[in-house]
C-alpha atoms as one frame of an Amber mdcrd trajectory, in Angstrom:
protein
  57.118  46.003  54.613  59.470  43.722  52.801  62.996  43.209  55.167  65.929
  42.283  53.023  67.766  40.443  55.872  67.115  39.186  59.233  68.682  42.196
  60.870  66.465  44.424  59.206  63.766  42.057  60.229  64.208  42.069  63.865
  64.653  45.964  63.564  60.863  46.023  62.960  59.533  43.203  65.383  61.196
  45.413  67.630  59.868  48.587  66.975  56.430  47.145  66.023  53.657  48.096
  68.593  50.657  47.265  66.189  49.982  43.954  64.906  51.919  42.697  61.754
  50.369  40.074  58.981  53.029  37.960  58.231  53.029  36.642  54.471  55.462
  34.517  52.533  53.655  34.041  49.071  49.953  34.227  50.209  48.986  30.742
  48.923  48.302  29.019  51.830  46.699  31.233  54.569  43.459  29.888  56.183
  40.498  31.235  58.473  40.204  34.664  59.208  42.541  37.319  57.822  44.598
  38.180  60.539  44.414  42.376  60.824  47.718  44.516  60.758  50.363  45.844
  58.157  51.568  43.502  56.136  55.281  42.050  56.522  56.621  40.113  53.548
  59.885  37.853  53.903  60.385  37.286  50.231  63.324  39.236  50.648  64.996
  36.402  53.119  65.606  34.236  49.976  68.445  32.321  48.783  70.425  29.066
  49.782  72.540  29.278  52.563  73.886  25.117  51.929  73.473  22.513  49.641
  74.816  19.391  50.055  73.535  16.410  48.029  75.758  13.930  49.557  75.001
  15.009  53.202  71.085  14.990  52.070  71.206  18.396  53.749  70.042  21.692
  52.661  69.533  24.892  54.187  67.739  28.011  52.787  66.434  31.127  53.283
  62.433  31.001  54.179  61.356  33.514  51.673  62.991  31.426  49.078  59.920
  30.052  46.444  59.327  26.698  46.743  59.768  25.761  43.013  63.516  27.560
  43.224  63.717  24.150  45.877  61.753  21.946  44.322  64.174  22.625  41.139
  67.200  22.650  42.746  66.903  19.042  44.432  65.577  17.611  41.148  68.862
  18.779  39.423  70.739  16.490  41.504  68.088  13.750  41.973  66.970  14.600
  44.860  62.887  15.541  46.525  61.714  17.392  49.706  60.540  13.660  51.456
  56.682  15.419  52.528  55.585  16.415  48.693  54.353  19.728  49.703  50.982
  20.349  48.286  50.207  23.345  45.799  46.618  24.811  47.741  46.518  27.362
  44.889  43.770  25.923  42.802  41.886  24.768  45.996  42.021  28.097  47.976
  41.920  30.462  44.308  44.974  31.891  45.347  47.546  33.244  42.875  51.201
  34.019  44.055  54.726  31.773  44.696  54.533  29.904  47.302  57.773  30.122
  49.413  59.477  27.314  51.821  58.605  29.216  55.329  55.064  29.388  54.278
  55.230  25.403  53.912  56.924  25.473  57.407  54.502  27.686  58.880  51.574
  25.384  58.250  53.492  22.086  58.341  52.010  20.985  55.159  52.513  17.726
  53.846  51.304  15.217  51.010  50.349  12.026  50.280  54.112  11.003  51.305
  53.330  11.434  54.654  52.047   7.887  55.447  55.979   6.649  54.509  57.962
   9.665  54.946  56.724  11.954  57.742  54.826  15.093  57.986  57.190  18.544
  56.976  57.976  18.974  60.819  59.727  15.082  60.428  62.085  16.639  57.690
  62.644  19.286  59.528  66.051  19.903  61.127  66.971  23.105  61.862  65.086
  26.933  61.885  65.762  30.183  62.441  63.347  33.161  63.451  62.663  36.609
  65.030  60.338  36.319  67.884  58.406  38.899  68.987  60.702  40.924  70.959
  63.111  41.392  68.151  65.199  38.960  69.015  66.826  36.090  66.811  66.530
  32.698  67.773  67.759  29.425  66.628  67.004  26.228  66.831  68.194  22.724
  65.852  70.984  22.283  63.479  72.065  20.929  60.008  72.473  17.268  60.568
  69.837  15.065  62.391  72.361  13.948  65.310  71.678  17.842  66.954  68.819
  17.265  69.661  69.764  19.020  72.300  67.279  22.040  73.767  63.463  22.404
  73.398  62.705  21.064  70.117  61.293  24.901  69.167  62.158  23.182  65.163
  58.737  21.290  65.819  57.126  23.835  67.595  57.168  26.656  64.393  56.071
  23.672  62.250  52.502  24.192  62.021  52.268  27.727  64.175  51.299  29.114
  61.523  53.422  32.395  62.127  51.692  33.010  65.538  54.889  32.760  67.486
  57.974  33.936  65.068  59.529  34.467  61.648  60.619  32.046  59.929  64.400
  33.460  58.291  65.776  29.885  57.771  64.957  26.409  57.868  67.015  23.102
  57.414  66.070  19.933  56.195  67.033  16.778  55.283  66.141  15.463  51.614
  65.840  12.176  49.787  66.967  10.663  46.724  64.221  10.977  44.067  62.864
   7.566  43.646  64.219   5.722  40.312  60.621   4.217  39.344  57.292   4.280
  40.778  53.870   2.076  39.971  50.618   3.072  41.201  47.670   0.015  41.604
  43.978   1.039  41.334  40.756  -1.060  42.739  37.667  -0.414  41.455  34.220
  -0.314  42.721  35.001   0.050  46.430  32.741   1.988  48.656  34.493   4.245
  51.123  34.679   1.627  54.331  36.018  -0.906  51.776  38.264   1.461  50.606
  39.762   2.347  53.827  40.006  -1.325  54.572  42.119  -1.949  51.555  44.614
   0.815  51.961  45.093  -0.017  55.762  45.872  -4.014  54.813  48.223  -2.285
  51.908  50.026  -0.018  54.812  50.478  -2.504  57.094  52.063  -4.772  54.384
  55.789  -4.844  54.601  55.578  -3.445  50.911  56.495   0.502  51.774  53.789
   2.245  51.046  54.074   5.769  49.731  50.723   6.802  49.080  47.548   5.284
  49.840  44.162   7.404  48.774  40.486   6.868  47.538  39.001   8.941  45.108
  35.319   7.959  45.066  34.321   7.391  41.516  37.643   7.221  40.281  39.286
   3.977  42.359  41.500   3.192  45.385  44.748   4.179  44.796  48.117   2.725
  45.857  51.374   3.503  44.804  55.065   1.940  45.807  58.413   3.605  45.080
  62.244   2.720  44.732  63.921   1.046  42.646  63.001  -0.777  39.078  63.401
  -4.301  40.168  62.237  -3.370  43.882  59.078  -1.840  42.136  57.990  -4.621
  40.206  58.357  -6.886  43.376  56.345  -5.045  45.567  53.847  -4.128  43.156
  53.686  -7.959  42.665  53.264  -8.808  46.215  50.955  -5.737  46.781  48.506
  -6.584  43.705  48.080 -10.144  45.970  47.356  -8.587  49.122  44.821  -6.255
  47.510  42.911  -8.713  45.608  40.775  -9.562  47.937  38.872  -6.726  47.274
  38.542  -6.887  43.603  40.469  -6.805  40.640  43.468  -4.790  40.869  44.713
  -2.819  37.740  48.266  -0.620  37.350  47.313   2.759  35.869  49.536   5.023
  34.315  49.570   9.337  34.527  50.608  11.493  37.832  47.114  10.536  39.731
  49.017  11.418  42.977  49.461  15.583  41.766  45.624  15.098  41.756  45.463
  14.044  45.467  47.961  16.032  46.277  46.531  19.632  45.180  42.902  18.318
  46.014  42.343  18.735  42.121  38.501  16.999  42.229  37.818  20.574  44.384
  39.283  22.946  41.935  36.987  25.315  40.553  33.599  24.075  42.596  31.897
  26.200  44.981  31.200  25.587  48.767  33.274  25.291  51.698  36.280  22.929
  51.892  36.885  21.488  55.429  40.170  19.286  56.242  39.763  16.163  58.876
  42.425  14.305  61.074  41.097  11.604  62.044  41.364   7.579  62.577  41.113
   5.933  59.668  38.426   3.419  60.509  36.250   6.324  61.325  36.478   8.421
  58.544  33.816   6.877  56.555  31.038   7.147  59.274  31.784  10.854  60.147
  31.775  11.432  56.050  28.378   9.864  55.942  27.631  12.279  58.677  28.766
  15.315  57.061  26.090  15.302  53.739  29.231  16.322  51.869  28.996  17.280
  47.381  32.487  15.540  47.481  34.852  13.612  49.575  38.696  12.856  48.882
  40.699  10.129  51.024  44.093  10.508  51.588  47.118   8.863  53.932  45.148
   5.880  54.156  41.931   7.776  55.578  43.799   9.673  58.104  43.384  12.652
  56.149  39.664  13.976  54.727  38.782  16.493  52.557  35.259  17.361  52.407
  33.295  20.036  50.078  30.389  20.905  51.932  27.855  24.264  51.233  28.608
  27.307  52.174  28.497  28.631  55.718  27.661  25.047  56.676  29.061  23.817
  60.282  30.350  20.929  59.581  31.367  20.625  63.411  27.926  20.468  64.874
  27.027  18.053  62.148  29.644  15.641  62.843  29.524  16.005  66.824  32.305
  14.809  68.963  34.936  12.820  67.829  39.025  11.582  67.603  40.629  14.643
  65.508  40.433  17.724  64.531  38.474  19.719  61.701  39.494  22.690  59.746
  38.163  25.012  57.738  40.093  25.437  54.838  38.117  27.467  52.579  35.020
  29.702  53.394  34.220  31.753  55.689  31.018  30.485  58.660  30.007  31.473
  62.072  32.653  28.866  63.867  36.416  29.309  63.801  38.334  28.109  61.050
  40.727  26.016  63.386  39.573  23.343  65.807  39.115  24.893  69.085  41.140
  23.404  71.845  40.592  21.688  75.278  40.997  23.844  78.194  44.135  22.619
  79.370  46.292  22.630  75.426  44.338  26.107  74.915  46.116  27.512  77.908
  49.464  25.986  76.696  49.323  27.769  73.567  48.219  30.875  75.127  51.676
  30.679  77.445  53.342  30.041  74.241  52.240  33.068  72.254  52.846  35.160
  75.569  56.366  33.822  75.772  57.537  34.322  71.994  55.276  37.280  71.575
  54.530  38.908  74.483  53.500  42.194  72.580  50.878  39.928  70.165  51.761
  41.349  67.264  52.100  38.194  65.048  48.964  37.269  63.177  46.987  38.672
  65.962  43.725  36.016  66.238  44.439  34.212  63.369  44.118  30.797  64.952
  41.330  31.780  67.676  38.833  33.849  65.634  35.775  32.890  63.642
């Protein structure tokens, strides 16, 4: 089922009584494959407001992501969370759409200086699972007023609604950008230097460690601003060996988790502290590891079937399954008392649970 328009939409959330897959361009769906008929919203494309000097935009959810991406560069202007392309690491194929980057709140190596998608977030509409329409938020920042439901789809992964339109606010595209590189590092050196780089007052906008490659740190803005702070920065990191600037996009690499491309096993995502990162890593036995926002983020290629959870045993954050399929869930299970939150949740937006039916609960 394709709906052209949210009416049409809400016509079959209301008449649905088995479960429905929701799909925007099928590049970014994790775990399990949720069971049900299929219900695309590419049809709920198409910009509903643009304006560049309000930093505001507002589209339809079906509409691709590139159409976006394209638009704002046109006038100089970037989505602030660099949404990641998981194409190459999940061997998808497809256009990936804006409410599919909503639904799973994803966010690149921006996010230690801009915010996660959710924080560039302002506004959404959906269809919950009764059929009804239901909006949320507004077009410019000052609108707070309700339960902040804008946050809430961020990251639900379309267990609660459909996503027919979401608002954000944008950012100039930055006039010049230099990237710094340290050699050599092992990973709690590397961790080190990218947390005394992001707590510099240099404005950080990307701080990751490839191992074999270097530690990587980049500041944006403008020209003159650039070569300051790259200055300063080059100071504060050489303490922990010589510092280089290196040209080419390293930062698409990160980004797309290009070192996983094409390798087999099972890739698993961690949240966690940064200062812990590299003892759960040495933990894991991983074939590769990838640093990114400072160590907050992990990505680990591990073999196949492999639970990484009982490996790494308790700790601070959350793992995910991105890739594979394994005898645990794909999605960190929850304590008892935020499990029973989210089950009120779904039972209040979809009472009939026809949204991605276990998606986020099964193995």
């Amino acid at each position: 089922m394709r709906p052209e328009n949210e009416a049409e939409l809400a016509e079959i959330v209301r008449g649905a009584n088995a479960p429905l897959v929701l799909r925007g361009g099928g590049t970014r769906g994790i775990g399990v494959p949720a069971a049900g008929e299929v219900l695309e919203t590419g049809g709920l494309s198409g910009v509903r407001l643009y304006e560049p000097g309000a930093l505001t935009l507002v589209v339809g959810a079906g509409t691709p992501l590139a159409e976006v991406e394209g638009m704002l560069a046109a006038e100089g202007q970037r989505l602030p969370f660099d949404p990641p392309d998981m194409r190459g690491l999940l061997g998808r194929e497809g256009e990936s759409t804006i409410g599919g980057v909503v639904a799973v709140n994803a966010s690149g190596p921006r996010r230690v200086q801009a915010g996660a998608c959710r924080d560039s977030l302002i506004g959404v509409r959906f269809v919950d699972g009764t059929g009804t329409v239901v909006r949320n938020g507004g077009r410019v920042m000052k609108n707070v007023t309700g339960i902040d439901l804008v946050k809430l789809m961020a990251g639900s992964h379309g267990t609660l609604g459909v996503l027919t339109e979401v608002a954000f606010k944008v950012l100039p595209a930055p006039e010049a950008g230099a990237t710094l590189c340290v050699g050599g590092l092992d990973d709690g050196q590397a961790v080190a230097a990218m947390a005394a780089a992001l707590g510099s007052p240099f404005d950080v906008t990307g701080a990751a460690h490839w191992p074999g490659r270097g530690t990587f740190l980049r500041v944006e803005g403008f020209e003159t601003s650039v070569r300051y702070r790259a200055g300063e920065l080059r100071r504060v990191l050489g303490r922990f060996g010589p510092v280089e600037e290196v040209a080419g996009d390293v930062w698409q690499a990160v980004r797309d988790v290009a070192p996983f491309h094409g390798r087999t096993g099972d890739v698993w995502r961690l949240s966690v502290k940064p200062s812990e990162a590299p003892a759960l890593v040495a933990r894991a036995g991983t074939e590769a590891v990838l640093y990114d926002w400072g160590g907050g983020l992990v990505w680990l290629l591990v073999g196949a079937g492999v639970d990484l959870r009982a490996r790494l045993g308790a700790f601070d954050g959350h793992a995910t399954r991105m890739r594979g399929l394994g005898p645990v869930p794909a999605f960190q299970p929850e304590p008892a008392a935020v499990a029973a939150i989210s089950a009120g949740l779904r039972a209040k937006f979809d009472p009939k649970g026809v949204f991605n039916r276990g998606l986020m609960g099964a193995a």
